[in-house]
C-alpha positions in Angstrom: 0.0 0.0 0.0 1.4 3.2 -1.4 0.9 6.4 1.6 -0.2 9.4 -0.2 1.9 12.7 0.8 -1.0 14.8 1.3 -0.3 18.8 1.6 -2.7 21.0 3.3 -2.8 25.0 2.6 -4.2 26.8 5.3 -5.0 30.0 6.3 -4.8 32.1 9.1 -6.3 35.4 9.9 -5.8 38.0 13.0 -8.0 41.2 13.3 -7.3 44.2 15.4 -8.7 47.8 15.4 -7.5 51.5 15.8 -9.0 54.8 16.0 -7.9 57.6 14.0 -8.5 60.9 12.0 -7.8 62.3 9.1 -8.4 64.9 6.4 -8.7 63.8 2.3 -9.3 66.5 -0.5 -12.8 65.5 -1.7 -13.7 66.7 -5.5 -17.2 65.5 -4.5 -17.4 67.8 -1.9 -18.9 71.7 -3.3 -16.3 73.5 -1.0 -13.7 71.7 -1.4 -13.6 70.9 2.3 -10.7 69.0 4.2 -12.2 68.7 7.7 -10.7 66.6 10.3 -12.8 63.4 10.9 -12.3 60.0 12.1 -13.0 56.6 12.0 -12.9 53.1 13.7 -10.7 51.1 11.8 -10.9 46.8 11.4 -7.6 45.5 10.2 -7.2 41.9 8.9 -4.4 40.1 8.3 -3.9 36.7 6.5 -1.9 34.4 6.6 -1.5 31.4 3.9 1.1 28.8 4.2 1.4 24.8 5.2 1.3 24.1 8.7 5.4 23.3 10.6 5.1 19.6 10.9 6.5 20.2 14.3 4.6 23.1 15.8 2.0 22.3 14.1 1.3 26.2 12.9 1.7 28.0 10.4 3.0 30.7 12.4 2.4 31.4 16.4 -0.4 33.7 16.4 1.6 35.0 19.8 3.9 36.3 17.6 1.5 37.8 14.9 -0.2 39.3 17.6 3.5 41.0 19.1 3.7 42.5 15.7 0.1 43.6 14.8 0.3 45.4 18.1 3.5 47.2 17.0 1.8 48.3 14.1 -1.2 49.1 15.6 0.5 52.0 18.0 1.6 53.7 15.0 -2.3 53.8 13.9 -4.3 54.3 17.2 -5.0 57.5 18.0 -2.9 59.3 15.5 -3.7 61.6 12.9 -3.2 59.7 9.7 -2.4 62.5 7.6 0.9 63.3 10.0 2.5 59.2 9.5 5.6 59.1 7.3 5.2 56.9 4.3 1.3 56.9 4.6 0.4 59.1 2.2 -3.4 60.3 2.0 -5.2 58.4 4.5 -7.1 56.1 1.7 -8.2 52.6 3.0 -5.8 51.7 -0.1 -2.7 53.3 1.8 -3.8 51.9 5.0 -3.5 48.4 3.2 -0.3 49.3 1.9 1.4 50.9 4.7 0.4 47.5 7.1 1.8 45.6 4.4 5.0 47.5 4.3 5.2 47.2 8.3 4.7 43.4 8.6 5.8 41.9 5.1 9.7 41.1 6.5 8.5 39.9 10.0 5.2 37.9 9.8 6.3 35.1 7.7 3.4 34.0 5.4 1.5 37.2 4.9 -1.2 36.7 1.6 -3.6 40.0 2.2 -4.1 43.0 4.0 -7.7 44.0 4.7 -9.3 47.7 6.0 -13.2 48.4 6.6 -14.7 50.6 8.4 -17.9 49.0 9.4 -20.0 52.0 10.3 -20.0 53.3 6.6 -19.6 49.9 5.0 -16.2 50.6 3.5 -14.0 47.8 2.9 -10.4 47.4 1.1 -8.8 44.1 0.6 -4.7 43.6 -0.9 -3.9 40.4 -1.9 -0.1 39.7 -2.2 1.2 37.5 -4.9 2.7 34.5 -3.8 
């Protein structure tokens, strides 16, 4: 009897939130107004790889959770539109910019996800494997 080697993909995802404001230049806007306002924030993070065959995971979500927090005090609280490397404070930048934070420490990163709940937002980046 031939044993199949049998692979599994999995994937992994940890949320967190922030709090923050910001301004954007709206063209939609008759006064062309940048008033501060803020929003709650969801952040996911995914992760998509085959599981250690000795741990067992993918990778410790302890760990994930040491480095979303890192990230997450450069968000919380802050105003977005004074965060080096952020640009405009698009849910597309916020994807970006938690990419660019976590992509050479969390091992296995496959997308970056932003809503904000209350307005029905949502952004999704999917990295290429």
């Amino acid at each position: 009897m031939k044993l199949q080697n049998t692979t599994h993909e999995f994937e992994l995802s940890q949320r967190f939130y922030f709090e923050a404001a910001h301004t954007l230049s709206r063209t939609v806007d008759a006064q062309g107004s940048r008033q501060i306002h803020g929003h709650t924030y969801e952040a996911e993070i995914t992760l998509t790889g085959q599981r250690d065959p000795v741990s067992g995971m993918v990778l410790d979500l302890a760990y994930v959770r040491l480095e979303i927090e890192r990230v997450r005090a450069l968000l919380d609280h802050h105003f977005l539109d004074d965060i080096t490397g952020l640009g405009p404070a698009t849910l597309e930048n916020l994807c970006l910019f938690i990419k660019d934070q976590l992509i050479h420490t969390v091992a296995h990163l496959s997308a970056v996800t932003i809503s904000r709940r209350a307005s029905g937002d949502k952004c999704t980046l999917r990295l290429n494997a």
